[in-house]
C-alpha positions in Angstrom: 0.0 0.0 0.0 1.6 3.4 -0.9 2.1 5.8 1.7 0.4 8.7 0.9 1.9 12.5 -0.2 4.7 15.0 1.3 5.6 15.7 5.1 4.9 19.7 4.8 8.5 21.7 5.2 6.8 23.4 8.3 6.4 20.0 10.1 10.8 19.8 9.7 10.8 23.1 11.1 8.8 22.3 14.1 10.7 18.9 14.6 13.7 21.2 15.3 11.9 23.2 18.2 10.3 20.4 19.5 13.7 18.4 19.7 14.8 21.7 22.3 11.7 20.7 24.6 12.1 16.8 24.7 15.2 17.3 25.4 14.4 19.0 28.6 11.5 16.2 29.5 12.1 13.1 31.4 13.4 10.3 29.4 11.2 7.8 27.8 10.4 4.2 29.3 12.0 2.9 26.4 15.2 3.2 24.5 15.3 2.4 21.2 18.0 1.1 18.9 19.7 4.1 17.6 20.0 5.9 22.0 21.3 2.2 22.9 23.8 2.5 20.2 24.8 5.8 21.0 25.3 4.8 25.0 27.5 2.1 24.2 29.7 4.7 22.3 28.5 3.6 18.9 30.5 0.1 19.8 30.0 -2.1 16.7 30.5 0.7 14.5 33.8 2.0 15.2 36.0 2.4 12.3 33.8 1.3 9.4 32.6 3.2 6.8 28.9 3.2 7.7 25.7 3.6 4.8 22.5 4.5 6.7 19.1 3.8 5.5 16.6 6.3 7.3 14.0 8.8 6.8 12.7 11.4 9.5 11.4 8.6 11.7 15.3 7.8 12.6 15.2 10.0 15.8 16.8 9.6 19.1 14.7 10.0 21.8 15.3 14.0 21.9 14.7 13.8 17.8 18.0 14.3 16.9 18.4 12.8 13.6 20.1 9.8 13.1 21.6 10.9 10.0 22.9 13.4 11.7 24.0 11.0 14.9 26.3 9.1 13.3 28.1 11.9 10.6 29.0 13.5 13.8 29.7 10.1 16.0 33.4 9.6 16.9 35.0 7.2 15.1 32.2 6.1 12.6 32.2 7.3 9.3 28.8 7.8 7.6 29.8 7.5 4.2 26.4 7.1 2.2 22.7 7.5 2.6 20.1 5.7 1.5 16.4 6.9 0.7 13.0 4.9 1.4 9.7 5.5 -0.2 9.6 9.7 0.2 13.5 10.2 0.8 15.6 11.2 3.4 14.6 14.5 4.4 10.8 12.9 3.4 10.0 15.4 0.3 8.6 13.4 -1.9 5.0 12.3 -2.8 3.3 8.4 -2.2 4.4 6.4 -4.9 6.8 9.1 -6.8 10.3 7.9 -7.7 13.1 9.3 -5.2 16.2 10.6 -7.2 19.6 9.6 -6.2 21.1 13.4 -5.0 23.2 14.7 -1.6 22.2 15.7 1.6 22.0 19.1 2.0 23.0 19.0 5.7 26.1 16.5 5.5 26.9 16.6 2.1 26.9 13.2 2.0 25.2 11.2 -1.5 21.6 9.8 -1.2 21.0 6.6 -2.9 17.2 5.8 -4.0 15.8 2.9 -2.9 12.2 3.6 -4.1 12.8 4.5 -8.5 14.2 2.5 -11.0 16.2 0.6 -8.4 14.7 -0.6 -5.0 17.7 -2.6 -3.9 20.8 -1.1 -3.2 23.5 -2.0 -6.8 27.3 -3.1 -6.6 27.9 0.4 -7.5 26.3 2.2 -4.5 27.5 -0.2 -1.9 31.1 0.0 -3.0 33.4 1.3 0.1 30.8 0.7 2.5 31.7 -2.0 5.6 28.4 -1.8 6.9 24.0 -1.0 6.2 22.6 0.7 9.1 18.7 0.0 9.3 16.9 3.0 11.0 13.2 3.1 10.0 10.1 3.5 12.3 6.7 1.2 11.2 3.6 0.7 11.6 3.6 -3.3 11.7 1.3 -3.4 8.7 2.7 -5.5 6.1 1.6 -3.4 3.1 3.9 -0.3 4.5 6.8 -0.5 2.2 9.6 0.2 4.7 9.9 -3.3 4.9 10.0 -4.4 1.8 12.6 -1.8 1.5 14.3 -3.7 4.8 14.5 -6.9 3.2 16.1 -5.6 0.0 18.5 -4.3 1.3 19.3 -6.9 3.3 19.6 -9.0 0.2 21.9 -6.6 -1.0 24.1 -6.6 2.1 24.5 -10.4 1.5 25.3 -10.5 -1.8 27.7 -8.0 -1.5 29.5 -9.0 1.6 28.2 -6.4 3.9 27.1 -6.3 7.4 24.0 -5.4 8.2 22.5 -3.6 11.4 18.9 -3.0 12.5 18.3 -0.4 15.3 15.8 -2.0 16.5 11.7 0.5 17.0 8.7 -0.5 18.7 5.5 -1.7 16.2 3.1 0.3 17.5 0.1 -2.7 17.4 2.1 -4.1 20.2 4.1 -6.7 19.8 1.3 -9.5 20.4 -1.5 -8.4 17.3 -1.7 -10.7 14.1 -4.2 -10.1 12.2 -4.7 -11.8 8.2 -3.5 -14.7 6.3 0.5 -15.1 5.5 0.8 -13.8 1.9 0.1 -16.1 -0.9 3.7 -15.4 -2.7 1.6 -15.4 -6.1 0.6 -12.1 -4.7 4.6 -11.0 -3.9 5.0 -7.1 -4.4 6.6 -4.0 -2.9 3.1 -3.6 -0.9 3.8 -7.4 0.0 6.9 -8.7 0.3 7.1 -11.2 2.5 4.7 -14.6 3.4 3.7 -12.8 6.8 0.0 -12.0 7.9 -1.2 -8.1 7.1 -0.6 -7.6 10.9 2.7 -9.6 11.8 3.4 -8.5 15.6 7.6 -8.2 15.2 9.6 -5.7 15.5 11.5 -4.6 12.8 14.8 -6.0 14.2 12.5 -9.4 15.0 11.3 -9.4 11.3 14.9 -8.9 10.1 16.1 -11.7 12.1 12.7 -14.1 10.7 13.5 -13.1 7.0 17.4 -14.2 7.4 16.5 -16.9 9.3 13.9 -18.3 7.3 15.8 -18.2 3.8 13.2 -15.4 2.4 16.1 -13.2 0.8 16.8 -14.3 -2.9 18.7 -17.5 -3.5 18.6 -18.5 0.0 21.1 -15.8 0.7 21.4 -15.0 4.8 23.1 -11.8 5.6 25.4 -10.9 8.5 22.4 -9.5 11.0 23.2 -7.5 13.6 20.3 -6.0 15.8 20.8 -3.6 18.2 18.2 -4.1 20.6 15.3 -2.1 22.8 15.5 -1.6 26.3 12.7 -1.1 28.4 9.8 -2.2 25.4 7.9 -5.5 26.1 5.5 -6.8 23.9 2.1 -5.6 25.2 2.6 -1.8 24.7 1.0 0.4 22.3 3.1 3.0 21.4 1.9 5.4 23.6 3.3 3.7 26.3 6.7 3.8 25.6 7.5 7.6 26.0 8.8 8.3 23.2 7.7 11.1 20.4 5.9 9.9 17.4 7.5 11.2 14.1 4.8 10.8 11.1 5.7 7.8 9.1 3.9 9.4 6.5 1.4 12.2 6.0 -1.4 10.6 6.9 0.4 8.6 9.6 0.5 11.7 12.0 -0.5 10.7 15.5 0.9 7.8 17.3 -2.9 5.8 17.0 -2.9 6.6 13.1 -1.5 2.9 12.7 -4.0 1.0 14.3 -6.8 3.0 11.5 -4.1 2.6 9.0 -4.7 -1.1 9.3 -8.5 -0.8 9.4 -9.3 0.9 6.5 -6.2 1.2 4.7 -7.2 -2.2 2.4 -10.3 -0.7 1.6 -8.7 2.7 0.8 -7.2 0.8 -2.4 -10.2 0.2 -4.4 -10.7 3.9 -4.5 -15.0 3.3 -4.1 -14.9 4.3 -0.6 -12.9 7.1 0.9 -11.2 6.5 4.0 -10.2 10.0 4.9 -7.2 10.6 2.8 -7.3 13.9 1.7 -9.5 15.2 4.5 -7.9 16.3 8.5 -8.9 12.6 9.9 -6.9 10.0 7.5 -8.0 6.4 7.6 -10.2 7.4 10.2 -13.3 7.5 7.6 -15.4 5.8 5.2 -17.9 6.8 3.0 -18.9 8.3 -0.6 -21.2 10.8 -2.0 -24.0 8.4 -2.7 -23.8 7.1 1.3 -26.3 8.2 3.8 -24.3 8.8 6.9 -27.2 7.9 9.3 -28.2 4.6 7.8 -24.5 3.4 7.4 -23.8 4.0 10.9 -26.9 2.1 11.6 -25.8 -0.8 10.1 -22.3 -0.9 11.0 -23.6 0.0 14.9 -26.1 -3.4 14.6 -22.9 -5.7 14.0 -21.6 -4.9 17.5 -18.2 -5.2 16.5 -15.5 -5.6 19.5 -13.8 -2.2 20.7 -15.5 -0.5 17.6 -18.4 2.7 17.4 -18.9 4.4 14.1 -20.3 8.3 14.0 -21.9 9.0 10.8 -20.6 12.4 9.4 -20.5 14.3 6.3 -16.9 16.1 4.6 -15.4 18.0 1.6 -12.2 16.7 0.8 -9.4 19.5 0.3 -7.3 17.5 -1.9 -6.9 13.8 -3.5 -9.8 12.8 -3.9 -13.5 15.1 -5.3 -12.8 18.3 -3.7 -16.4 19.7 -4.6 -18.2 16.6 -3.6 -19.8 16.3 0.3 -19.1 12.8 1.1 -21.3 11.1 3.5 -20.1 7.9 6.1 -19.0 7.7 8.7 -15.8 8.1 11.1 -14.6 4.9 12.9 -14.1 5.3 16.8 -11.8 2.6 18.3 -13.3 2.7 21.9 -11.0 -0.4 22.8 -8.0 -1.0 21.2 -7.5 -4.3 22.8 -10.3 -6.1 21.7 -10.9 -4.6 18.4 -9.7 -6.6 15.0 -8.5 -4.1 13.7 -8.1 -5.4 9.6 -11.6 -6.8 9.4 -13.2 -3.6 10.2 -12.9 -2.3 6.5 -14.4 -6.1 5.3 -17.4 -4.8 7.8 -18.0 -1.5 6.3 -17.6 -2.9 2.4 -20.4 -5.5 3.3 -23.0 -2.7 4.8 -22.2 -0.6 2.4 -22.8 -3.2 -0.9 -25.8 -4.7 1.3 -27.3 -0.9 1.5 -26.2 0.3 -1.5 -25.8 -2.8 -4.4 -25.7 -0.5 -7.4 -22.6 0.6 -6.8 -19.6 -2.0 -7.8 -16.5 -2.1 -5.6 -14.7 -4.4 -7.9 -14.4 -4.5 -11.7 -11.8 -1.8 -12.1 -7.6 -1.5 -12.4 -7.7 -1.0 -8.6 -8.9 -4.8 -8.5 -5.1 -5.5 -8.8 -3.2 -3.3 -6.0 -6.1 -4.8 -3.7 -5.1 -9.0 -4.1 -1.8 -7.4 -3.9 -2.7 -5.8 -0.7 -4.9 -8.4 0.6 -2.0 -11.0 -0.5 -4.4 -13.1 -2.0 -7.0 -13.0 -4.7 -9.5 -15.0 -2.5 -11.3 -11.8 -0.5 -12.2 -10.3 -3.6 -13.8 -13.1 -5.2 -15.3 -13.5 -1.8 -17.1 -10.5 -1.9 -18.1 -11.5 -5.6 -20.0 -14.5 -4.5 -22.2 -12.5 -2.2 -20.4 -14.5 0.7 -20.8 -12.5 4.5 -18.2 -10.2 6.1 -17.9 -13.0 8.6 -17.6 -15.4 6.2 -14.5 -13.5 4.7 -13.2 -11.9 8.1 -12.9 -16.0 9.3 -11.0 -16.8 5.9 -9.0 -13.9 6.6 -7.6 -14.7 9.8 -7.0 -18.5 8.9 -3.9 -20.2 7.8 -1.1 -18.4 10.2 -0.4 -21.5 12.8 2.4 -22.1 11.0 3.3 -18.6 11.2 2.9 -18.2 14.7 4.8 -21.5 15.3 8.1 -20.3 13.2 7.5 -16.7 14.4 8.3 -17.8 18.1 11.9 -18.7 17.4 12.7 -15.2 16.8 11.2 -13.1 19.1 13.7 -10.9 21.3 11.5 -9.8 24.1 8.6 -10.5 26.6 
């Protein structure tokens, strides 16, 4: 799933006055990679010429960059920088290409790994000793940062380079999974790997899953490093760890945005319903202009889903989407976090709103093909084709991931 349009250049400039409070505030309950690296003096770096894969999510805990970290770290030299999906310095639109160029701050060259080449070449990585790994999630399996993750850890082992993952929180706790492992049919950069849509890893625990698994190309297995949390265990949100949330995307602003990433994002695909992008509450909605806000709240309300209320309410979107249109829907309140499932809330509204509204078609369209992709599977849609219930596809959904769970045990790194 793409991750949608630019950070605004005012949202950098606050970063930079907020980093002067934080500073001043008590520190966080947990530490994440990158401030554990830093207190052990930057340890396992020392001496090598260092490439860093980040974006603005690569904060310490008083949002220094880490970019910026380890060009100034003594004894490491940061040699090379390497771009997600929206770049370094995050300045680039959902889905555009990120052109190679140098950092304006440390001078150093930027490497695109979201254009024409999404894994790091020969030619990039030459004179590097070591790939640093510095990315906040959202620990939904369509966010491209790991795709990105594994790639380059592909490259690291074909190339004879070490690889290190500062380890983040995933901010549906480290317990949630949620969705079938995807069908490798369905392989993409929105879904990379054979995980469920909600995976419950870390990204350091996913890193150590795909290398030990044999997922990279060929078999290949990397020299993994993680540098490990302190102070994280698996039950916290990430509103319980302290720390600041930086948007991992535009329309991933507040630390809950994950959680209503995940359970409307799917949906969001097929382009039928809006589910808020483009209008102040992203992934928060869902409706149309042909939906009556009262009657799909109704409807949704009669399911009495788990840890779930929906509001009806009308918008005008400012951008993205039919800016003159008033959409109607409704707004989805998570009331309990816990004991929502999150992923099949979207599979909820697309049933009321076909049941209420079956002259309108969510599928038949070139979207049909980024949602499988999505989905990781081809067997939701035609699900919904057949007529079958939402509960009837929610419990296909969530089928199929003992095995997962099972092989996923082996490599988790805390409690």
């Amino acid at each position: 799933m793409r991750i949608h349009y630019l950070f605004p250049t005012t949202g950098l400039t606050l970063l930079a006055f907020a980093a002067v409070s934080v500073a001043a505030s008590p520190r966080p309950v947990v530490q994440t990679g990158i401030d554990v690296l830093e207190a052990d003096g930057f340890k396992i770096l020392q001496g090598k010429r260092v490439g860093l894969i980040t974006n603005p999510t690569g904060v310490t805990w008083d949002l220094r960059s880490t970019a910026d970290v380890l060009f100034n770290a003594k004894g490491v030299r940061l040699v090379a920088l390497f771009g997600p999906e929206h770049g370094i310095r995050a300045n680039i639109h959902a889905g555009d290409h990120v052109q190679d160029d140098k950092d304006a701050k440390t001078g150093l060259p930027v490497y695109s790994l979201y254009g024409k080449t999404r894994k790091a070449t020969p030619e990039m990585l030459k004179g590097i000793d070591l790939l640093v790994y510095d990315v906040q999630d959202v620990g939904s399996r369509s966010y491209t940062y790991i795709s990105t993750m594994a790639l380059a850890m592909e490259a690291a082992a074909e190339n004879n380079i070490a690889f290190v993952v500062l380890d983040r929180p995933n901010p549906l706790t480290g317990n949630r999974v949620e969705g079938r492992p995807l069908d490798l049919k369905y392989k993409s950069f929105v879904g990379h790997l054979p995980i469920p849509y909600i995976y419950g890893m870390t990204c350091g625990e996913l890193a150590r899953m795909i290398n030990g698994e044999g997922w990279l190309a060929g078999g290949v297995k990397c020299d993994l490093t993680v540098v490990p949390m302190k102070g994280w265990t698996r039950e916290m949100w990430f509103d319980q760890t302290g720390l600041v949330w930086v948007p991992t995307s535009p329309h991933v602003p507040r630390k809950d945005s994950a959680l209503f990433y995940a359970a409307t994002g799917i949906m969001g695909e097929l382009q039928v319903l809006s589910e808020g992008v483009g209008y102040t509450l992203p992934f928060e909605l869902a409706g149309a202009p042909f939906v009556e806000p009262e009657k799909l709240a109704q409807a949704l309300n009669d399911r009495h889903l788990p840890g779930v209320v929906f509001r009806p309410l009308s918008w005008k979107h400012y951008y993205l989407r039919d800016t003159k249109s008033f959409f109607g829907g409704v707004q989805v309140h998570l009331v309990d976090r816990d004991a929502a499932d999150l992923t099949s809330i979207q599979f909820h509204i697309m049933d009321a709103t076909r049941r209420l509204y079956p002259d309108h078609e969510f599928f038949g369209s070139k979207r049909d093909d980024m949602f499988d992709k999505v989905c990781g599977t081809d067997q939701i849609r035609k699900m919904f084709l057949a007529g079958k219930s939402a509960d009837e596809i929610v419990k296909f959904w969530n089928s199929g991931r003992e095995s997962f769970m099972k092989t996923r045990a082996k490599y988790l790194m805390y409690k």
